[in-house]
KEPA-793996 format. One record per residue (C-alpha): y, x, z. Coordinates in steps of 0.2 Angstrom, whole numbers, padded with zeros to 4 digits, always signed. Layout:
<recs>
YXZ ...
</recs>
This chain:
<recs>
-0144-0133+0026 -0147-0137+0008 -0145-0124-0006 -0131-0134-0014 -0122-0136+0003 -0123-0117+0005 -0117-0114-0011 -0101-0125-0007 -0098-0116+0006 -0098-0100-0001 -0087-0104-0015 -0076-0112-0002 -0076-0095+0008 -0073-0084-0007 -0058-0093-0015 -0050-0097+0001 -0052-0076+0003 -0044-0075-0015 -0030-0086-0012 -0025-0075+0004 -0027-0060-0004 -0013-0066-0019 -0003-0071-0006 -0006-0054+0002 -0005-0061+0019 +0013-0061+0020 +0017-0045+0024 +0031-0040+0013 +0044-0029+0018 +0058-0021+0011 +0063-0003+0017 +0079+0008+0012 +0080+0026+0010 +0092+0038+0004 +0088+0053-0004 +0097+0069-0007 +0091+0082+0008 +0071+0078+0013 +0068+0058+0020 +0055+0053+0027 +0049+0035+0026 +0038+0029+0040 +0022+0018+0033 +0011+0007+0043 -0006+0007+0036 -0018-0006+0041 -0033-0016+0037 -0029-0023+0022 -0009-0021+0022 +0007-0007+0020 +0020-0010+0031 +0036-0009+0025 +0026-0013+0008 +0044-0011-0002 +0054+0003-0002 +0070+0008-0012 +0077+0024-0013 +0096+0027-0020 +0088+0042-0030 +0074+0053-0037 +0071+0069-0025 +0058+0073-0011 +0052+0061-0001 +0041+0062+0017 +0029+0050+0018 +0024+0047+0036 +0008+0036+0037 +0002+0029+0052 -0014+0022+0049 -0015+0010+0068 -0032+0003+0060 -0052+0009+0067 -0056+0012+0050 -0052+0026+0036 -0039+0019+0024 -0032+0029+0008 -0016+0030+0003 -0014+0034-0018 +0004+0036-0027 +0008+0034-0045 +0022+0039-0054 +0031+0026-0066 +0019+0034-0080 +0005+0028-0068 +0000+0048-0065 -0006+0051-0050 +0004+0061-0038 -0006+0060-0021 -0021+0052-0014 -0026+0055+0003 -0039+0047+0016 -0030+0042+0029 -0039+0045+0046 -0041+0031+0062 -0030+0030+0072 -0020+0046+0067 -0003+0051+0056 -0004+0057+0039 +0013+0066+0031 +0013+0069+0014 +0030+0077+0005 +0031+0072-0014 +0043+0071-0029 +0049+0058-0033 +0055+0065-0050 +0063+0051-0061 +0071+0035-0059 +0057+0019-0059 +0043+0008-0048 +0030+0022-0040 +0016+0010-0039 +0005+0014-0021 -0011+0006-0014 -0027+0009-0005 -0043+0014-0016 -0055+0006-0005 -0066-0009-0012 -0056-0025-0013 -0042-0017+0000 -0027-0019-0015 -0034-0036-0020 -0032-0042-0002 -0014-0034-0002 -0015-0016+0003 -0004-0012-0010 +0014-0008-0013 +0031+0000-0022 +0044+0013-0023 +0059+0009-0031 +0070+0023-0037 +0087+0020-0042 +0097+0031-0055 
</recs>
């Protein structure tokens, strides 16, 4: 194969990779959760997604976040506050459940992802809405 034909096909590769990643494969859910007492939200983590990926919840107060990470690799799972502080990141083990109790202090988008290299461009990524 020629250099210039390699090269095409690489560059075909990469954007068609970058395009799927906007697109965040499709995966977007939205979840409800009322607050008051402790809830807890169950999260799917896999390679390259959160599932549900939305989440709205009535109200600021605790939160459980149950994350099941089903994939054969180490994920992470990072939180930030609507003032982009950050309030958790943890690794999430293979094939195991992660609960993680948090705050969720004031009315706003919590912003959460996965810290891995390129794992939030390719869609691993999501948000918290609180209501007032």
């Amino acid at each position: 194969m020629r250099p210039a034909s390699k090269r095409s096909l690489i560059m075909i590769f990469v954007m068609a990779a970058a395009l799927g990643g906007c697109a965040g494969f499709g995966r977007i859910q939205t979840a409800r959760v009322k607050s008051g007492k402790l809830s807890v939200l169950p999260i799917e983590a896999d390679r390259f997604y959160f599932w549900p990926n939305e989440i709205r919840v009535d109200k600021p107060g605790p939160l459980a976040i149950e994350i099941k990470n089903v994939s054969p690799w180490w994920q992470n799972f990072t939180l930030k506050d609507p003032t982009w502080k950050t309030l958790e990141s943890v690794n999430l083990p293979p094939h195991e459940t992660t609960i993680i109790d948090v705050k969720l202090s004031m009315p706003g988008v919590y912003q959460f992802y996965c810290n891995r290299t390129l794992h939030t461009f390719f869609g691993m990524n999501g948000q918290i809405f609180v209501g007032k």
